[in-house]
C-alpha positions as CSV (number, residue, x, y, z in Angstrom):
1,X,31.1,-5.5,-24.3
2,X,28.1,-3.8,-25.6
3,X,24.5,-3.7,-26.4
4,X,23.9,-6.4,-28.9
5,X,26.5,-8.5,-28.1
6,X,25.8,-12.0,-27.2
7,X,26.5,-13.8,-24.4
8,X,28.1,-17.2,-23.5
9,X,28.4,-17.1,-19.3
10,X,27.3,-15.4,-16.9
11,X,30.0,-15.6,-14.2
12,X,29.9,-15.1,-10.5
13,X,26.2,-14.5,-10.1
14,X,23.8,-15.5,-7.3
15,X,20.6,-16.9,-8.1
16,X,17.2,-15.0,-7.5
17,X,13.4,-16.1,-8.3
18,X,12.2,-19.1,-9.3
19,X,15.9,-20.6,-10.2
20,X,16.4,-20.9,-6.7
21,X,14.7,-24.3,-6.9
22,X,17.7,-25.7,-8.5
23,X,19.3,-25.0,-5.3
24,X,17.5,-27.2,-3.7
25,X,20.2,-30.1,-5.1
26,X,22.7,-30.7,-2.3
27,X,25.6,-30.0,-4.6
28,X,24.5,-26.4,-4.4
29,X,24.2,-23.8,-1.5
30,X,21.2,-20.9,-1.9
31,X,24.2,-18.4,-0.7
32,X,26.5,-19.7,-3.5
33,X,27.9,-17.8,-6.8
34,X,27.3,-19.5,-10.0
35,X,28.6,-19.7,-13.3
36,X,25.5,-19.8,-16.1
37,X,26.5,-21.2,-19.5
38,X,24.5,-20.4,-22.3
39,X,24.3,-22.0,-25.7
40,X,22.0,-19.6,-28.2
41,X,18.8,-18.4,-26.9
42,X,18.9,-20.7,-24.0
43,X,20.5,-21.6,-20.7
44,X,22.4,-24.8,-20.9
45,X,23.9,-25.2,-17.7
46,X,24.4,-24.0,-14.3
47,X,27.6,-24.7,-12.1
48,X,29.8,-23.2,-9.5
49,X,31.9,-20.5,-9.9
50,X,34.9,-21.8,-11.8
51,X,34.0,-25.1,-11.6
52,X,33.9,-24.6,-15.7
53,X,36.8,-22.9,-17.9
54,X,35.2,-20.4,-18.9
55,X,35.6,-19.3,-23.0
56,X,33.4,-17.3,-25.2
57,X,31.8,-14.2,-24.2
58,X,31.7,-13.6,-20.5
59,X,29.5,-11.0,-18.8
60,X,30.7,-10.3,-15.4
61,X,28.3,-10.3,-13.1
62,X,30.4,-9.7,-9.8
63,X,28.3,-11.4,-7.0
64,X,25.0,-9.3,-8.4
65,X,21.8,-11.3,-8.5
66,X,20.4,-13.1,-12.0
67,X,16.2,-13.1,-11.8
68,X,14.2,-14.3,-14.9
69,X,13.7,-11.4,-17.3
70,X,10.5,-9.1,-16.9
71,X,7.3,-8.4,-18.3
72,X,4.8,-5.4,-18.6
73,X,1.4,-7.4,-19.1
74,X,-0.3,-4.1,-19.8
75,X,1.4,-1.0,-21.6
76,X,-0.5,1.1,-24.3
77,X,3.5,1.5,-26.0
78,X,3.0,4.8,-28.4
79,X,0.9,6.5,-26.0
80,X,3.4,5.5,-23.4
81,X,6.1,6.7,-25.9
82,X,4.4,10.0,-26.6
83,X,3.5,10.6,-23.2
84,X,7.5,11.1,-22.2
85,X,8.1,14.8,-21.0
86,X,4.4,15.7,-21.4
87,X,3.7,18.2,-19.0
88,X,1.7,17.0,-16.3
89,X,-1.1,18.4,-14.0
90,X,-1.6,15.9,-11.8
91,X,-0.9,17.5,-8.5
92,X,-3.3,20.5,-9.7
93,X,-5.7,21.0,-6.8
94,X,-8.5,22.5,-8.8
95,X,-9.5,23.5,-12.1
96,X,-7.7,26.6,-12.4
97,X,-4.4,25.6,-11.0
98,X,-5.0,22.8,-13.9
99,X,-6.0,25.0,-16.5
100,X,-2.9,27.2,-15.3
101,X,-0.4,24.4,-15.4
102,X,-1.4,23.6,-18.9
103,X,0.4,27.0,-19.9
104,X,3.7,25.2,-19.0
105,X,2.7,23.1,-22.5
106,X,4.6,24.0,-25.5
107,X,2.3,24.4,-28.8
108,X,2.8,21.9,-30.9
109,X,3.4,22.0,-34.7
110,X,0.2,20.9,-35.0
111,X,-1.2,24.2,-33.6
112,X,-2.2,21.9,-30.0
113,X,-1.3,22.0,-26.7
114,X,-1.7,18.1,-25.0
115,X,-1.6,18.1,-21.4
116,X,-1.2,15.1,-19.4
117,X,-2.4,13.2,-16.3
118,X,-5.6,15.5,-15.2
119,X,-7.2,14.4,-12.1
120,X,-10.2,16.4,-12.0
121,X,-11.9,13.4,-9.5
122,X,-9.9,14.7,-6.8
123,X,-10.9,18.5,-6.7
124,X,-13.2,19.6,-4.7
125,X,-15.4,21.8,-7.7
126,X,-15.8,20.3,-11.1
127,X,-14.2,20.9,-13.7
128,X,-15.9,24.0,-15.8
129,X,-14.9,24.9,-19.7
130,X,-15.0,28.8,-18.7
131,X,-12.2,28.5,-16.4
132,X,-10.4,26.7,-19.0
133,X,-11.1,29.3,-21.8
134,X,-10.4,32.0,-19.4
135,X,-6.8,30.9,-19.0
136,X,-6.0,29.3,-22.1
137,X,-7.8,31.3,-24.9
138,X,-7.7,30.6,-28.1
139,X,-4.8,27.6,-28.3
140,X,-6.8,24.6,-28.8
141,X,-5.9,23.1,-25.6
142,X,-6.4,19.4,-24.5
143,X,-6.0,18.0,-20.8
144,X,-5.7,14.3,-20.7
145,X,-7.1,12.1,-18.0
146,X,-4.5,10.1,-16.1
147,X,-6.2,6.9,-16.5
148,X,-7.4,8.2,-20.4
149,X,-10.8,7.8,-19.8
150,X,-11.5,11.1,-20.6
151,X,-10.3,14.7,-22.2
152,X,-10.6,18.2,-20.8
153,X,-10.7,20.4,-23.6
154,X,-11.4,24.4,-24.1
155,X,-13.0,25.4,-26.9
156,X,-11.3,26.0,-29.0
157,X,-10.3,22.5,-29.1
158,X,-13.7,21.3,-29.1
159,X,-14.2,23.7,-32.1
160,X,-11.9,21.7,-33.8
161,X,-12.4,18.0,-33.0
162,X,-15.7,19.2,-34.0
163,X,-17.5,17.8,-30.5
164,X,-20.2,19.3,-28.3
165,X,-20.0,18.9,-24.3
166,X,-21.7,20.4,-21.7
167,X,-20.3,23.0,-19.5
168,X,-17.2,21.6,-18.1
169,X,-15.5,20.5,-21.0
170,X,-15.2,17.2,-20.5
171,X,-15.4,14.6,-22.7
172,X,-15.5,10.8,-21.5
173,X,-14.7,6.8,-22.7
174,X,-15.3,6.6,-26.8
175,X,-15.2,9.8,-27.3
176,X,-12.2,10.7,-25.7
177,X,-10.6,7.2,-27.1
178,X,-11.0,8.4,-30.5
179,X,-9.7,12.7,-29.6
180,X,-6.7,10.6,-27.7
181,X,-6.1,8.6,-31.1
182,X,-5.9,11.7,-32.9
183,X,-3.3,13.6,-30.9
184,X,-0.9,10.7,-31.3
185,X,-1.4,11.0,-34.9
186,X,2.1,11.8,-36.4
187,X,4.6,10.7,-38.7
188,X,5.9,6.7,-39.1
189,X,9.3,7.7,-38.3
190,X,8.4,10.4,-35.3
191,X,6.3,7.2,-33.9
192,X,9.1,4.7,-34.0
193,X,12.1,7.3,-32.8
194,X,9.5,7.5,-29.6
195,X,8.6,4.2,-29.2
196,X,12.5,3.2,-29.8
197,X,13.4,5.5,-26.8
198,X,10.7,4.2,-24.5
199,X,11.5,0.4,-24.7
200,X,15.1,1.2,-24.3
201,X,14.7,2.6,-21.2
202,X,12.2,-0.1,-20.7
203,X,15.2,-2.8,-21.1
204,X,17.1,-0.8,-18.7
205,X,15.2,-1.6,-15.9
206,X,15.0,-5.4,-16.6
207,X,11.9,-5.5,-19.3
208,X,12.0,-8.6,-21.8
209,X,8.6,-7.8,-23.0
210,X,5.5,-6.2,-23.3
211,X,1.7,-6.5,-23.5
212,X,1.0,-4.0,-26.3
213,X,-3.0,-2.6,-25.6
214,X,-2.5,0.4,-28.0
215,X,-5.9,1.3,-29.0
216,X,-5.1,1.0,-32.9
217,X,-5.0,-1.7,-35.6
218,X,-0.9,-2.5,-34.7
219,X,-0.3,-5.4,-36.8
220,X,1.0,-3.1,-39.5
221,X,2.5,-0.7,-37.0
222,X,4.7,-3.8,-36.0
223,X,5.5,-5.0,-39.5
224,X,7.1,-1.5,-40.2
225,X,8.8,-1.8,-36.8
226,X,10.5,-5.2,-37.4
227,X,11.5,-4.2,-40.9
228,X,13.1,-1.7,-39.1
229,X,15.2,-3.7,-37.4
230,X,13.1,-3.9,-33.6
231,X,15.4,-6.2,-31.1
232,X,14.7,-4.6,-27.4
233,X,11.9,-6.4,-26.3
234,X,9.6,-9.2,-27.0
235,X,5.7,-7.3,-27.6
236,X,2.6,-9.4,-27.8
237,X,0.3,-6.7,-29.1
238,X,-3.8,-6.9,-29.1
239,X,-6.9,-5.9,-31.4
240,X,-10.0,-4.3,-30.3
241,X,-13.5,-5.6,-31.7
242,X,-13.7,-2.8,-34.4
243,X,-10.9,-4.8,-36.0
244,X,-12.0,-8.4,-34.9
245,X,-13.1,-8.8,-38.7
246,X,-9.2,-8.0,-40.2
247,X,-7.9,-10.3,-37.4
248,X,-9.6,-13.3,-38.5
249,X,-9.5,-12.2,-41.7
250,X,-5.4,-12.3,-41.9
251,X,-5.6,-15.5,-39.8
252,X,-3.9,-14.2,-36.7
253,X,-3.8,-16.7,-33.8
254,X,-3.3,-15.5,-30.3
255,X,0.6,-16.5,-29.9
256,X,1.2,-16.4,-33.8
257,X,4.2,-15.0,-34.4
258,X,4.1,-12.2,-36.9
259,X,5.7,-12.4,-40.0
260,X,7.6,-15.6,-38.5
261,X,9.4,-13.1,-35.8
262,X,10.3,-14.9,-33.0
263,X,10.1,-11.2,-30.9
264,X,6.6,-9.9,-31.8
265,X,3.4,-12.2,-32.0
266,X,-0.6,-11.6,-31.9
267,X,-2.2,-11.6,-28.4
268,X,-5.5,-11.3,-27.8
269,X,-8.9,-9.3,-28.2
270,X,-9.7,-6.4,-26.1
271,X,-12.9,-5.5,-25.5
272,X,-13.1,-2.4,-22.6
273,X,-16.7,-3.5,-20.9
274,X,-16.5,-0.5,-18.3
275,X,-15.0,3.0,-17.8
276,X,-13.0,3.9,-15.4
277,X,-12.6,5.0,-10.9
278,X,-11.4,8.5,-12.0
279,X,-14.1,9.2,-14.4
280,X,-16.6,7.5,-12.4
281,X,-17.3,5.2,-15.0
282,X,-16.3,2.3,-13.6
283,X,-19.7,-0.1,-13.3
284,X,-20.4,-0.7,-9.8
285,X,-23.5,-2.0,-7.6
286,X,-22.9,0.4,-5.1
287,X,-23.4,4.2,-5.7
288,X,-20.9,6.4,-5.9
289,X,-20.2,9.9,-3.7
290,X,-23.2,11.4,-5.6
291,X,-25.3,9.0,-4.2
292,X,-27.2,7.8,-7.5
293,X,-24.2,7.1,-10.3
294,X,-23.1,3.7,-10.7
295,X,-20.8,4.0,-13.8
296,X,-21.7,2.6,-16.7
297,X,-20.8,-0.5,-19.4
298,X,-19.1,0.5,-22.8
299,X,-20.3,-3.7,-23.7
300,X,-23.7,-5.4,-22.5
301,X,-23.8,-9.0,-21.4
302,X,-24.9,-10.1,-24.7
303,X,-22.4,-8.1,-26.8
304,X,-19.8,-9.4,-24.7
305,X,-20.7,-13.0,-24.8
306,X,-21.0,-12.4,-28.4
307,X,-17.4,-11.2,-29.0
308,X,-15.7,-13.8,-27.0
309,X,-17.1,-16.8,-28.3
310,X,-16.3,-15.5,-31.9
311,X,-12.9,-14.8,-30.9
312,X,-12.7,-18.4,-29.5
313,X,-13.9,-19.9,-32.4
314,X,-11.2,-18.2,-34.1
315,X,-8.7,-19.1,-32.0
316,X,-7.9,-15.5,-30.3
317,X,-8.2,-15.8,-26.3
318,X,-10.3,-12.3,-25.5
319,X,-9.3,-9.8,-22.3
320,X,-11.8,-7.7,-21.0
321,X,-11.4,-4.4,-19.4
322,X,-13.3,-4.4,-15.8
323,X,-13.0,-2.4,-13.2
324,X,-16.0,-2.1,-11.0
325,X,-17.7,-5.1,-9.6
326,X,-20.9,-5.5,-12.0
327,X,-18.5,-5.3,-14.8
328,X,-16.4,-8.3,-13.7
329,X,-18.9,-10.4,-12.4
330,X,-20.3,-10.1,-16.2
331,X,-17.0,-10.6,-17.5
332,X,-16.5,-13.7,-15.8
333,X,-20.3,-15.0,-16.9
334,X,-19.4,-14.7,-20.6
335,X,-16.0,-17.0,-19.9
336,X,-18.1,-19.2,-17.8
337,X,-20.9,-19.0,-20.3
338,X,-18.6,-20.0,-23.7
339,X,-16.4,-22.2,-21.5
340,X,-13.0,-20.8,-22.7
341,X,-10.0,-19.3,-20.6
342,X,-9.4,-15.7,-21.0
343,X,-8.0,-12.3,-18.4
344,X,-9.6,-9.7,-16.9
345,X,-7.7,-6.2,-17.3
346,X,-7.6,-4.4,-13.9
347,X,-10.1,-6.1,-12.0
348,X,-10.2,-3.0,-9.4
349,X,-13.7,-3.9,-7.2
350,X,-14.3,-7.5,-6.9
351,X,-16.5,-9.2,-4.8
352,X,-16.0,-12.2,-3.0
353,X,-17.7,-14.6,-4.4
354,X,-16.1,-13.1,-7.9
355,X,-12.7,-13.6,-6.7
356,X,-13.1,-16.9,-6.6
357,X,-14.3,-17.7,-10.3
358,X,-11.2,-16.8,-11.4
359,X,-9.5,-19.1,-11.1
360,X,-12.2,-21.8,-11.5
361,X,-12.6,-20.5,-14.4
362,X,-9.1,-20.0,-15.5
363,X,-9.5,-16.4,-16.0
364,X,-6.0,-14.4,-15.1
365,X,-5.9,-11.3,-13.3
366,X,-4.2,-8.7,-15.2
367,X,-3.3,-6.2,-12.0
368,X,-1.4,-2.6,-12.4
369,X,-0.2,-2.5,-8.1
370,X,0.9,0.8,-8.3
371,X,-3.4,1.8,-9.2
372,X,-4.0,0.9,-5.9
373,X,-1.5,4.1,-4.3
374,X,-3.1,6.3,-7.0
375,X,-6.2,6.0,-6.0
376,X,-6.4,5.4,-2.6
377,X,-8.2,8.8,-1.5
378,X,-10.5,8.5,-4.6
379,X,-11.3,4.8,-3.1
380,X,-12.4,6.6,0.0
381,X,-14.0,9.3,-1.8
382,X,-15.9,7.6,-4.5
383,X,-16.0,3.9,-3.1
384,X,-17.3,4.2,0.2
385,X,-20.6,2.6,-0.2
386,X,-19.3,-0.6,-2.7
387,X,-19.5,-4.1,-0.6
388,X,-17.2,-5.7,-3.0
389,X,-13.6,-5.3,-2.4
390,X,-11.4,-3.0,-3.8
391,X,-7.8,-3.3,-4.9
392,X,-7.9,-7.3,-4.4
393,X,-4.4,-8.5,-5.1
394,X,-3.9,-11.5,-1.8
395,X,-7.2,-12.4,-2.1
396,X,-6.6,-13.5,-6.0
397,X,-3.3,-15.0,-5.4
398,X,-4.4,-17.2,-2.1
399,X,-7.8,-18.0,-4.2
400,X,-5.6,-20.1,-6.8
401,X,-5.5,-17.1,-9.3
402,X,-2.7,-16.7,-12.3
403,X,-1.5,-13.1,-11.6
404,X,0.3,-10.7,-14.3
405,X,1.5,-7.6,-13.1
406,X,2.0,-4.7,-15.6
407,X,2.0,-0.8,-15.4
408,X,-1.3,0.3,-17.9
409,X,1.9,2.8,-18.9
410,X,1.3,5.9,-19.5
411,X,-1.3,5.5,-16.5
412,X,1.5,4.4,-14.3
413,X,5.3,4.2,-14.8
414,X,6.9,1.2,-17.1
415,X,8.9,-0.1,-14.5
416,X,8.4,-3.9,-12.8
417,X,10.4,-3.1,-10.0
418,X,7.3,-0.1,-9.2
419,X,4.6,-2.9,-9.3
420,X,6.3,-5.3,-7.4
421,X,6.8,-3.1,-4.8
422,X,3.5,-1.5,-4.8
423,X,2.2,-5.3,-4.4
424,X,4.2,-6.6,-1.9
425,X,4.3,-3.8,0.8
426,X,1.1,-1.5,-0.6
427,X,3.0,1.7,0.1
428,X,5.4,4.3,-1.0
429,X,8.3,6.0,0.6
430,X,6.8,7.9,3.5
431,X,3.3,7.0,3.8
432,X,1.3,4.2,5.3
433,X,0.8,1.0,3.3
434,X,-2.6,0.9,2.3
435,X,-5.0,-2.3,2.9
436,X,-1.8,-4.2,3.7
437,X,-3.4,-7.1,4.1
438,X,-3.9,-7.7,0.3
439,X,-0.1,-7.3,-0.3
440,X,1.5,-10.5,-1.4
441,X,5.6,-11.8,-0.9
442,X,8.1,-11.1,-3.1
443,X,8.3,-14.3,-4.9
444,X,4.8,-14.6,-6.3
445,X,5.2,-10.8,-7.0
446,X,8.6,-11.2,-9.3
447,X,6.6,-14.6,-11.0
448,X,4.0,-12.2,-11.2
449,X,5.8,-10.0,-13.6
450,X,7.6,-12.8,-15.7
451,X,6.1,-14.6,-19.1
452,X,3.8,-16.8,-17.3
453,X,2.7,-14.7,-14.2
454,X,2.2,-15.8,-10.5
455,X,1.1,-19.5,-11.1
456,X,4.0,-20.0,-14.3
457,X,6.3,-17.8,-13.6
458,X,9.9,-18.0,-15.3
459,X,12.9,-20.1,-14.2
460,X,16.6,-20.3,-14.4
461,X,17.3,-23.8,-15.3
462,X,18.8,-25.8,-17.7
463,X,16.5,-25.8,-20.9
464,X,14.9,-22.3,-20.3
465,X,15.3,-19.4,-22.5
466,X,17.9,-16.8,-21.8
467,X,15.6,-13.8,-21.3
468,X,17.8,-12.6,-18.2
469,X,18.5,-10.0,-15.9
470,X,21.3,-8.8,-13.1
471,X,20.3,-6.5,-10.5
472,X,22.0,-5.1,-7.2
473,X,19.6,-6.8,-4.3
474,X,18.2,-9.8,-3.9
475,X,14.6,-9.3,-5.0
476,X,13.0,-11.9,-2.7
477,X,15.3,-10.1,0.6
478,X,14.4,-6.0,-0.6
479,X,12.9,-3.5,1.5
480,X,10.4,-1.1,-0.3
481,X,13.1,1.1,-1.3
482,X,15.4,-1.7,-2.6
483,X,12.4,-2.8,-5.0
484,X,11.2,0.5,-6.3
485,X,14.6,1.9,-7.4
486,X,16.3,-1.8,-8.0
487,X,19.6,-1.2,-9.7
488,X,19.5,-3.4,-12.9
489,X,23.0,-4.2,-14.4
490,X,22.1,-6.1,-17.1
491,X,19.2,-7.1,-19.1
492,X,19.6,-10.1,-21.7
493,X,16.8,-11.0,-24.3
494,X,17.4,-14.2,-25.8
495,X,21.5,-14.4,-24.7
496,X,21.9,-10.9,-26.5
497,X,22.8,-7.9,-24.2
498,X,19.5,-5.2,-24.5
499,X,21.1,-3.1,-21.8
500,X,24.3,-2.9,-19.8
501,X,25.1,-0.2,-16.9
C-alpha cells in the first residue's frame, strides 16, 4: 500500500473527535475498535471489528485512533514553502548578534541574502542600519520579520529595491509586503517543487487542507498547479482588494470550485486593516511601551465598509486582518454595518464587549494558538497599558463564537497538532502555561482545526466525506507532549492515501 492508493476499510480503529457521537448508540462501546467502510470519497458505514468480511483495499489501522482530517485556516503556502531551511535569527538578542547570524545565509543566485524570523521588538536597542552594514557590507542583505510585517535591510539592499528608510533600516507593512513579494519571485517550476514539498509534509501530519492567504493574485498560480497534477491537499486560496476587480471580473464565488476541481476553490477577500504586535503596528486604544504609539490602520472605517459590501454584493465573504482592539472593533462595525457574515484574521486584543459581537454577528475567529507563546514577553512588554484582552481564545469559544485554528505559516509552524496544543494547555514543554484560563478542551480544539471549525466541526459518520486521519493517542485523552508531537499514521483525502508512515 502506498501513497495514492485508495482505500476501502479502515480496520481495527478507535474512534476520536466528533465521531464519537455515534457511540452514543448502545450497540457500540466508546472503548471499542471499528471497522470503517468506505465507498468513493465518503464513509458508508461504521461497524465492529469483523462484524463485516472485509474485501477491497484494507488499511490497517491496528487499534490507532481515526479523527476527522485537518485544516490550516491560515497559511501564506509559497512563502511558507520558501521559508523551509531559511536561516533564522530569531533567538538573536540584539542587533548585532542579528546582523551576525545573517552571515550563516548563503547568497543566492540572485545576488541576495534573505534572512528569516527577525525579532527586533524584543531587543533591548533598536535596530540601526550601521550595525547592519558594518557586518554585512556590500551583499544586499534582507532580514525578515517573523510575523512579515516588516524588512531589515542594509544598504545595499535598500540601494536596490530602490527604497529610503531612516536610520535603522527598517522598513514596515506595504512596503515590506511588496520587498517580501519580490524575494519569492522565482521560476514556475522552482515555486511548485517548494510548495509540493511543503504540503507533503503538511499531509504527514494529518492536513486535508489549507487556507491559502498568499499575498499574490493565486487564481493562475493554482491553475498551473492543478494542471500539474496537485492531489495532497484541499486549498481554498484568497484575493486581496488590489485584485477585487479581476475577481469579480472572472466571476469567482467564495466556495467556487476552480476550473470545476473538486480540491481547490475561491475563498474569500482579504483586506489587512492593521499591522502587526511585533512591529508595533497593531491599532490599539491603549499606548504602547513608548507611551504615545498606538499602531496604526493600513484600511479606514469607510474603506473598509466599502470593500466588504462590494465583495458581498458579489458574492465573496471578506476576512479582515485585526489584531489590536480598535482594529476589530472596526472590523466588526463594517459586518454589522452591511449585515453580512464574514472572519476576523488573528483577533489578538479584544475587548469584552467585542468578544461578544462575534458571534452575534456571525463573524468567525480565525486564531493562530501557538501566537500567544510567541509573544508572551512582548505582551508584557508592549501591552501593558491595553484594557482589552489579549490572546482571547475561551472567552470566544464560551461567547458562542465559530473558531478556526490555523498556523499564519511561515509565522508559526504548519502543524494542527502545535495549535491544538498551544490552545488547550497555553504552554510549551518546560514553561508555565500562559493565561491558562483562556485555554479551551481538546474537543472544541480538534473541531477547531477541521472544515467547519469549533461550532461545525467534522464527523465520522455514515454520509461524511473521507477526509481522514490515524494517529497514535487519543486526541481528546493527550497530555501537552502527546498533542504537539502526535504520531500520525495515516492521512486520507477523499478515501485516497496522501501519507502513510
Amino acid at each position: 500500500m502506498r501513497r495514492g492508493d485508495r482505500i476501502d476499510v479502515i480496520a481495527g480503529a478507535r474512534i476520536g473527535g466528533e465521531g464519537r457521537e455515534l457511540l452514543a448508540h448502545p450497540d457500540y462501546d466508546v472503548d471499542g475498535v471499528y471497522d470503517v467502510w468506505l465507498d468513493g470519497d465518503r464513509i458508508v458505514d461504521i461497524a465492529p471489528a469483523g462484524a463485516i468480511r472485509h474485501r477491497g483495499a484494507v488499511l490497517d489501522a491496528g487499534g490507532a485512533w481515526l479523527v476527522p482530517g485537518l485544516w490550516d485556516h491560515h497559511v501564506h503556502t509559497l512563502e511558507h514553502a520558501l521559508a523551509r531551511g531559511t536561516v533564522s535569527v530569531e533567538e538573536a538578542a540584539s542587533s548585532r548578534d542579528a546582523a551576525r547570524a545573517a552571515l550563516a545565509a548563503p547568497v543566492r543566485s540572485d545576488g541576495r541574502r534573505v534572512v528569516a524570523r527577525l525579532r527586533e521588538g524584543l531587543w533591548d536597542e533598536p535596530a540601526e542600519l550601521a550595525v547592519l552594514d558594518e557586518v554585512t557590507g556590500e551583499v544586499p542583505t534582507y532580514l525578515v520579520s517573523a510575523d512579515l510585517h516588516s524588512v531589515w535591510m542594509n544598504t545595499a539592499a535598500l540601494r536596490r529595491e530602490g527604497v529610503a528608510t531612516d536610520g535603522s533600516g527598517l522598513v514596515r507593512e506595504g512596503v515590506a509586503f511588496a520587498i517580501e513579494q519580490r524575494l519569492k519571485h522565482l521560476p514556475a517550476e522552482d515555486e511548485d517543487r517548494a510548495l509540493d514539498g511543503a504540503l507533503e509534509e503538511a499531509a504527514a501530519r494529518g492536513v486535508v487542507g489549507v487556507q491559502d492567504l498568499e499575498m499574490a493574485w493565486n487564481a493562475d498560480r493554482w491553475r498551473r498547479r492543478l494542471a500539474r497534477g496537485h492531489d495532497v491537499t484541499r486549498v481554498r486560496f484568497d484575493a486581496y482588494p488590489d485584485d477585487l476587480d479581476r475577481v469579480i471580473a472572472e466571476g469567482l464565488l467564495t466556495g467556487d470550485a476552480l476550473d470545476g476541481s473538486p480540491l481547490v476553490e475561491f475563498g474569500m477577500l482579504k483586506v489587512i486593516s492593521d499591522g502587526s504586535l511585533g512591529t508595533r503596528t497593531a491599532a490599539t486604544s491603549g499606548p504602547y511601551a513608548d507611551g504615545s504609539s498606538r499602531g496604526r490602520l493600513n484600511a479606514d472605517p469607510r474603506a473598509l465598509l466599502e470593500l466588504v459590501t462590494r465583495a458581498a454584493a458579489a458574492g465573496i465573504v471578506t476576512t479582515i486582518h485585526a489584531i489590536g482592539d480598535v482594529a476589530n472593533r472596526h472590523a466588526l462595525d463594517a459586518f454589522a454595518a452591511a449585515d453580512v457574515p464574514g472572519r476576523i484574521e488573528h483577533a489578538q486584543l479584544v475587548t469584552r464587549t467585542d468578544i461578544a459581537r462575534f458571534a452575534r454577528l456571525n463573524v468567525e475567529a480565525s486564531i493562530q494558538p501557538e501566537h500567544a507563546l510567541d509573544d508572551r514577553e512582548l505582551v508584557a512588554a508592549e501591552w501593558s497599558a491595553q484594557t482589552a484582552v489579549a490572546y482571547p481564545l475561551r472567552e470566544f469559544v464560551d461567547a458562542g463564537a465559530n473558531v478556526l485554528l490555523g498556523s499564519d505559516a511561515p509565522v508559526t509552524p504548519l502543524d494542527p497538532w502545535i495549535q491544538m496544543s498551544a490552545a488547550v494547555f497555553r504552554a510549551r514543554s518546560g514553561e508555565e502555561p500562559w493565561r491558562a484560563d483562556q485555554g479551551i478542551d481538546s474537543a472544541t480544539a480538534l473541531a477547531a482545526a477541521t472544515a467547519g471549525g469549533s461550532a461545525n466541526g467534522s464527523r465520522i459518520l455514515p454520509g461524511e466525506v473521507a477526509d481522514l486521519v490515524l494517529v497514535e493517542h487519543d486526541p481528546l485523552a493527550a497530555s501537552a507532549e502527546q498533542l504537539r508531537g502526535m504520531p500520525v499514521h495515516a492521512t486520507l483525502l477523499a478515501g485516497r492515501l496522501t501519507h502513510l508512515a
